[in-house]
N, C-alpha and C positions, 0 to 999 in steps of 0.2 A: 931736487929730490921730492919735495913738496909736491910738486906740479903734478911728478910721475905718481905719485899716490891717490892726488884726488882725480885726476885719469885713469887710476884700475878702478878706484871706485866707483865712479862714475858710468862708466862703461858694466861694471857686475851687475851694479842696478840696473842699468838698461838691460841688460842681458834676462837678469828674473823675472823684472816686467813683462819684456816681450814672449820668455815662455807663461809668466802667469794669465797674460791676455790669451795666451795658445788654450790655454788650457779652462777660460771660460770661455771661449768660445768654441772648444768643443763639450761643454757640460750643457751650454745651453741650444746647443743644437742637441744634443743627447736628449736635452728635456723636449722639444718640439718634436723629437720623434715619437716617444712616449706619449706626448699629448695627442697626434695623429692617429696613432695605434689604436688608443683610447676614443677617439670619437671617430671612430669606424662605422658607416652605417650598417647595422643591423637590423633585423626580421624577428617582429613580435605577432603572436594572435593578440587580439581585443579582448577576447571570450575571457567569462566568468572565470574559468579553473587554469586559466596562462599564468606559469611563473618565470619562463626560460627566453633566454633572445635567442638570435640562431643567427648565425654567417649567411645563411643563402635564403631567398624564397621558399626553394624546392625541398628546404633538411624534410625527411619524416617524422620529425620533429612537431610539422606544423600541418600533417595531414589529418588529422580529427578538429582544425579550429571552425570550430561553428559561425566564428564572427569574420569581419574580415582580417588581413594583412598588412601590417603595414611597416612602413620600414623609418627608423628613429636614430640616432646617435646610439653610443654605445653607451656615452657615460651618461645618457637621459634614460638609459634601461633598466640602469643600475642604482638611479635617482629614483624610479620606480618601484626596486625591490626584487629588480629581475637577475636571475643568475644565468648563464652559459649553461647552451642545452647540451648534455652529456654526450647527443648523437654525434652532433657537427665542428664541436673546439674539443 
């Protein structure tokens, strides 16, 4: 009778273990996606009066930049001070 108890036991721990490995290994892929998402390259002007990143080259967004173009991470835009431009997200 003994035996048969630290065999259910034994086996339940294996059992929650193996869903609670399930289950970081789907949080930390959930965070690798989030991180992905997040350093997304993006499209800033240079110019003096730029505060927005934009999704594409082409947003209208970035048709008055005097300066040039250039394309950075997402989360260096936002290290910057920059917000998502209203037009293109």
């Amino acid at each position: 009778m003994k035996k048969i108890i630290i065999a259910t036991t034994v086996l339940i721990n294996l059992s929650f273990a193996g869903s609670h490995s399930n289950h970081l290994k789907q949080h930390n892929h959930l965070e690798s996606i989030e991180i992905k998402k997040r350093d997304a390259v993006v499209y800033i002007c240079n110019g003096p009066k730029s505060y927005a990143y934009h999704s594409h080259a082409r947003c209208s967004g970035l048709n008055n930049c005097s300066t040039q173009i250039y394309a950075i991470y997402q989360s260096e835009a936002l290290n910057r001070g920059r917000s998502a431009c209203q037009k293109c997200y």
